[in-house]
N, C-alpha and C positions, 0 to 999 in steps of 0.2 A: 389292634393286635397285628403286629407283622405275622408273615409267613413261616419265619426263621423261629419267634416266639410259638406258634402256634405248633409247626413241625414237633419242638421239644418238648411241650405238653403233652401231645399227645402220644408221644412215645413212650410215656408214663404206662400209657394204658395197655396191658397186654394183651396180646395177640391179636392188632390191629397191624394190618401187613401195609407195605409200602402205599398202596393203591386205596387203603380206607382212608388211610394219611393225609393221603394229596386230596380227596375229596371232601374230607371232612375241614380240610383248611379252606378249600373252598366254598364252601359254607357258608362257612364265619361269615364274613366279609358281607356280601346281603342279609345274612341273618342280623346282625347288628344294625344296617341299613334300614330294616324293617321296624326293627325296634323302635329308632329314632321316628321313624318317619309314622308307625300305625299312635305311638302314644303321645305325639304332638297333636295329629287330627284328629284321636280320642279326646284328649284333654281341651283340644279350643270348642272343640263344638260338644262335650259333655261339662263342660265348668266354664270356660272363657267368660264365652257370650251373657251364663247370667249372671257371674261374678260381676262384667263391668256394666251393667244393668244397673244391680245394687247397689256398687262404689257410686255412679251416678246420683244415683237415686237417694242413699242413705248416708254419703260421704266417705265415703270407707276409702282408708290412706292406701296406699301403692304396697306399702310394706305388708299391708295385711291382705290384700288381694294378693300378690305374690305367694306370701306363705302358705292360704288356703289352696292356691295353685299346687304348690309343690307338694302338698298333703294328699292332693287327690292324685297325684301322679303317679302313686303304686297302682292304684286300682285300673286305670289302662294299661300299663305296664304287665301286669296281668294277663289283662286281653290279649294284648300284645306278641307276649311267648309264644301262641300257638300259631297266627298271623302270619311271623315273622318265619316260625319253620318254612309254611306252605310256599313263602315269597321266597326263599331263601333256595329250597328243594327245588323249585318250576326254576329260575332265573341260571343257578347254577348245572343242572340239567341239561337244562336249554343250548346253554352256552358250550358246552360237555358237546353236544350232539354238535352244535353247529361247528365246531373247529375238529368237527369228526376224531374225537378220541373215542367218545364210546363205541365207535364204526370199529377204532383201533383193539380197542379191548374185548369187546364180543371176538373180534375175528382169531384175538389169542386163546377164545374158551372162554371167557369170563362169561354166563348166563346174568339174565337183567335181574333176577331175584338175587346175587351177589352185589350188582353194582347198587343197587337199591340199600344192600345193609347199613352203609354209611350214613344213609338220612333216618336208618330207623335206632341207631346209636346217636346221634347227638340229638333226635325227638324222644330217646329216651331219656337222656342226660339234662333238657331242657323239662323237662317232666317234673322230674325230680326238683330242679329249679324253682318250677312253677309253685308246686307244692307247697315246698317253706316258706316261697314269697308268700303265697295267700295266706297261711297260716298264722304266722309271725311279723307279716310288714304289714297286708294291706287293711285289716278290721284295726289295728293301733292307728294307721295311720286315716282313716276311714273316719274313726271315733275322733280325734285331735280336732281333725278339717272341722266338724260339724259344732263343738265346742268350741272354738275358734272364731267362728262365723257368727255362730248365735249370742256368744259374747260381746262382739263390735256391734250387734244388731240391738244389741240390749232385751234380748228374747233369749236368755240363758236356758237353757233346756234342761228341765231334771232331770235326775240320773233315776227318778221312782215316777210310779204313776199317781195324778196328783186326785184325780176321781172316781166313780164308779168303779173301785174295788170287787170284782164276782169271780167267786169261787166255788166250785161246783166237786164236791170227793164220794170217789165211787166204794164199795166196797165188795168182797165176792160171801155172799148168803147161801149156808146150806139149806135147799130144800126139802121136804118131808120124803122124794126118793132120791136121797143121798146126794143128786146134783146139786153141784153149785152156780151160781147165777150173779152176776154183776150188775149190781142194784144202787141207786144215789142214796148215798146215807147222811148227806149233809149238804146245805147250800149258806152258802157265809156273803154279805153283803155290806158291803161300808162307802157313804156315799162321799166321803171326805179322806186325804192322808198328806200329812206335812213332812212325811218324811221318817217320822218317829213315832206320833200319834195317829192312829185313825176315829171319824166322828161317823155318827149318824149311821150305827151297826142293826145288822138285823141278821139273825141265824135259823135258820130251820131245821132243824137234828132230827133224824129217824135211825140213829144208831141203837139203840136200845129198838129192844124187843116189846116189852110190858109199857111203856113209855115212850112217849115224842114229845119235844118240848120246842115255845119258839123264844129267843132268847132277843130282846130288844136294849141297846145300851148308847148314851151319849157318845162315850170315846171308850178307846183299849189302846192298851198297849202292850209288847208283847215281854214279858218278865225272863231276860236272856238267864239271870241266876235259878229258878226254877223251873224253865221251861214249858212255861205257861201262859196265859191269856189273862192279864188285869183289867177286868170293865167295869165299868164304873158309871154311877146315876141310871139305872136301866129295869128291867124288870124279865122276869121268867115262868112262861105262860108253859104251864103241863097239862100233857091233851092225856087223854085217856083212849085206850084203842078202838072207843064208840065213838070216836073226838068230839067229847064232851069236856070241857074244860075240870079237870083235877085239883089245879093249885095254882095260884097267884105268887107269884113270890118278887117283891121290891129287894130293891138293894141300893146302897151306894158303893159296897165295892166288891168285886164277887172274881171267884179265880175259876176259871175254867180250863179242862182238860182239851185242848183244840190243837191240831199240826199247826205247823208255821208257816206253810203254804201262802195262804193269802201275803203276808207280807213278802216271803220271798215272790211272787211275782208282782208284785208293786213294786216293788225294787229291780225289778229287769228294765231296766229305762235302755237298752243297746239297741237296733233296728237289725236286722241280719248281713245285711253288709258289713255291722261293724262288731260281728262276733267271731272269731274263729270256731273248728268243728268243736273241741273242747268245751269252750263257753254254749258253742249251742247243744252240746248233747245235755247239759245242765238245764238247759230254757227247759229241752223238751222232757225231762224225767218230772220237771213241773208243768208241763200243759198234761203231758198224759194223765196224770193227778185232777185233772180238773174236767177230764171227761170232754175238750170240746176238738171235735172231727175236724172241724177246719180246719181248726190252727193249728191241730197236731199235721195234716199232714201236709198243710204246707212249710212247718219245721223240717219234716221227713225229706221233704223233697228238694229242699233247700240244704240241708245236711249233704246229702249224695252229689248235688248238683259241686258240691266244693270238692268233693272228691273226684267227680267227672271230668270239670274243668279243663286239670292238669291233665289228662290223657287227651286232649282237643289235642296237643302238640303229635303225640303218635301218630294219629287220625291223619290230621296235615300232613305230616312225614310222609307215611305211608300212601298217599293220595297224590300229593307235590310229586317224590320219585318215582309214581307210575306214569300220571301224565309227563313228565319231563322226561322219561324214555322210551313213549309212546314212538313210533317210527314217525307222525307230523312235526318238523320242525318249530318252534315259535320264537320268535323274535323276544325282546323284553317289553314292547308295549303290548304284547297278547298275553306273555306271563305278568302282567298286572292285571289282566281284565279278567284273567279267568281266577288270578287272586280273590278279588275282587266278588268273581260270582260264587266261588267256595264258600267262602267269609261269609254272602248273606244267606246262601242255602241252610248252611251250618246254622248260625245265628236265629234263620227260621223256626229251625228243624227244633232247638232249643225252646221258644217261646211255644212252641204245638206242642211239645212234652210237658212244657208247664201247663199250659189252660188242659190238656189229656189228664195231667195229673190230678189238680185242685178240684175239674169234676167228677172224680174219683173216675174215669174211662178207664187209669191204667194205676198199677200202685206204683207209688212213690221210687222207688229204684228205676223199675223202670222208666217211667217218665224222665228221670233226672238222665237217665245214659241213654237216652232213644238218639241224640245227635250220634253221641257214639257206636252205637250197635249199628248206624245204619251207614255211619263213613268207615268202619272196617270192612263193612261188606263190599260197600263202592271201590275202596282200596284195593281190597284181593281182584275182584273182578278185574279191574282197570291193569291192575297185574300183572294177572293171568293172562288179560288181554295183550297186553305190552313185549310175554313171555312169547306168545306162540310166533 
C-alpha cells in the first residue's frame, strides 16, 4: 500500500487531522512487515516441521503438504495482528523520535497522550479485523486443515464420538422448606455410536419421585419424527424407594421419554480451535446439561479467551506507543527485542490465566483477560510515565 493510497483511505475517516494521517500511514508499512514476517515463523515452526516429518514418513504429496500449509495460515495470522501492532507502534515511534519529529511536535503543544492516539485507532481498527478473522476464517479453516490431513493419513476423523457415550442431567428439586436444590436425576451410558445407532446402553433414572428405574438395552436410536428414544432388546429394572426391586420388565422395543443430549454431544466431533464463539456457546448450553465442572469451565474459558484475543492488539498499541515515546531512544534491532520480550511476557501471562483458571484459582472471565487487565495497566503506567 503506497503512501498516496493510504493518505486517501484514511481521509475517509473523519476527524482524523493532518498529523494522525501521516502517522498512522506510517504504520502501515511495519505493521504489514510484521504480518509477513510473525506468520511465516508461526506457521514454519507450528506446522512446517511436522507436516514434512509426515510427508516423509507417510508419503504425503507436495500439493497436499502445501494446502494443509495454507489452511493453518489463518490461525497465526491471528497471532499475528496483535505482534504486528507492537512491532509496528515501537519501530515507527522509534524512527519518529530519532529524525526528532516528535521533538518537533511536542515543542508545537502536541502532549504524548495525542501523539499516542494514532496507534490506539489503527489497534482499534486491527481489533475489529481480528475479530471477524477468528470468527469467520480461522475454526473453518482450522476444521478443513485437520480433515485434510487425516484423510491423506487414512485416519479420517469422525465428525461424532465413536465410544463411551456419558451423560450426566441435573435437575432443580423442591425441598420440604420450599428451597430448591440441583440434584442428578439421570445418568445415560452407551458404550458404542456409529453415527446413527448407539449399542450397549445403560440408564439410571431418579426422575420420578415414588420410582427409580434402571433401563439396560442392546442399541437405540433416537426417533427425529416423535422426538423420542427407540431401544430395543433390553429390559427395565423398577426399584422401589426401599430399592427393593418392584418389576422386571423385558422388551424388544420400548419408546422412551429421554432429552437428546446424549446424541447431541456425540456428535460435537469439533476441538475448540475449530469452533467459532457461536458453535461454542452451543457445546457449552450442552456440557452445562451434563453437570461436568471441568469441561464446562474450560469451554468458559476458552469462549472469553476468543473474545480477549482481539483486544491483545489495543494492549500492544497502547504499550508499543508508550515505550516508543518514552524519552530513551531505540534503534530497530532494540525495537525487535523488546518485541520480542512483550510477545513472550504477554503469551506467559496468557498460559498462567489458563492453569489459574482450569484450577478454578480464578473464574473463567477473568482468567481468559488476565493478559489484558494487566497490559492496560503496564500501558497507562508507561504512559503516564512517558507523559511527565
Amino acid at each position: 500500500m503506497t503512501v498516496g493510497k493510504s493518505q486517501s483511505i484514511l481521509s475517509l475517516i473523519p476527524g482524523l487531522s493532518v498529523m494522525d494521517r501521516y502517522i498512522i500511514t506510517e504504520l502501515i508499512p511495519p505493521f504489514l512487515f510484521g504480518m509477513g514476517m510473525f506468520s511465516s515463523v508461526g506457521v514454519t515452526i507450528g506446522s512446517l516441521f511436522d507436516l514434512m516429518r509426515k510427508a516423509v514418513d507417510e508419503g504425503l504429496p507436495a500439493t497436499l503438504v502445501l494446502k494443509v500449509l495454507l489452511l493453518s495460515l489463518p490461525q497465526f495470522m491471528a497471532y499475528a495482528f496483535p505482534t504486528s501492532v507492537l512491532l509496528a507502534t515501537l519501530l515507527t515511534y522509534s524512527r519518529l523520535s530519532s529524525d526528532s519529529e516528535l521533538i518537533a511536535l511536542r515543542s508545537c503543544g502536541v502532549s504524548i497522550y495525542r501523539l499516542v492516539l494514532p496507534a490506539i485507532i489503527l489497534s482499534l481498527i486491527v481489533t475489529g479485523m481480528t475479530f471477524v478473522f477468528n470468527e469467520y476464517v480461522v475454526p473453518a479453516a482450522n476444521y478443513q486443515a485437520t480433515q485434510t490431513l487425516e484423510q491423506a493419513l487414512n485416519k479420517e476423523k469422525p465428525s461424532f464420538q465413536e465410544r463411551n457415550i456419558f451423560y450426566r442431567e441435573f435437575g432443580d428439586v423442591e425441598q420440604s422448606n420450599g428451597n430448591k436444590e440441583t440434584v442428578l436425576k439421570r445418568i445415560f451410558y452407551a458404550q458404542e455410536f456409529d453415527g446413527e445407532r448407539m449399542k450397549g446402553l445403560t440408564i439410571l433414572d431418579w426422575s420420578e419421585k415414588s420410582i427409580n428405574q434402571i433401563v439396560t438395552a442392546q442399541s437405540a436410536i433416537w426417533n427425529i419424527a416423535e422426538s423420542t428414544w427407540d431401544f430395543f432388546d433390553g429390559t427395565i429394572y423398577l426399584i422401589a424407594p426401599d430399592a427393593s426391586y418392584r418389576n422386571i420388565l423385558r422388551f424388544q422395543h420400548q419408546k422412551l421419554q429421554l432429552p437428546r443430549t446424549p446424541l447431541d454431544l456425540a456428535n460435537q466431533g469439533r476441538d475448540y480451535d475449530e469452533m467459532n464463539i457461536s458453535q461454542s456457546k452451543e457445546r457449552l448450553k450442552l456440557e452445562l446439561l451434563t453437570g461436568d465442572e471441568q469441561k464446562i469451565r474450560k469451554l468458559l474459558i476458552r469462549i472469553n479467551q476468543k473474545i480477549a484475543l482481539p483486544f491483545a492488539c489495543l494492549v500492544f498499541g497502547l504499550v508499543g506507543g508508550s515505550l516508543g515515546n518514552s524519552p530513551q531512544r531505540t534503534n530497530k534491532a532494540t525495537g525487535f527485542g523488546i518485541s520480542v520480550l512483550v510477545i513472550f511476557v504477554y503469551y506467559m501471562l496468557m498460559a498462567v490465566g489458563d492453569a489459574l483458571g482450569l484450577s478454578n484459582y480464578l473464574p473463567p472471565v477473568v482468567a481468559a483477560w488476565l493478559p489484558n487487565l494487566l497490559g492496560f495497566g503496564a500501558g497507562g503506567f508507561l504512559l503516564f510515565k512517558a507523559a511527565q
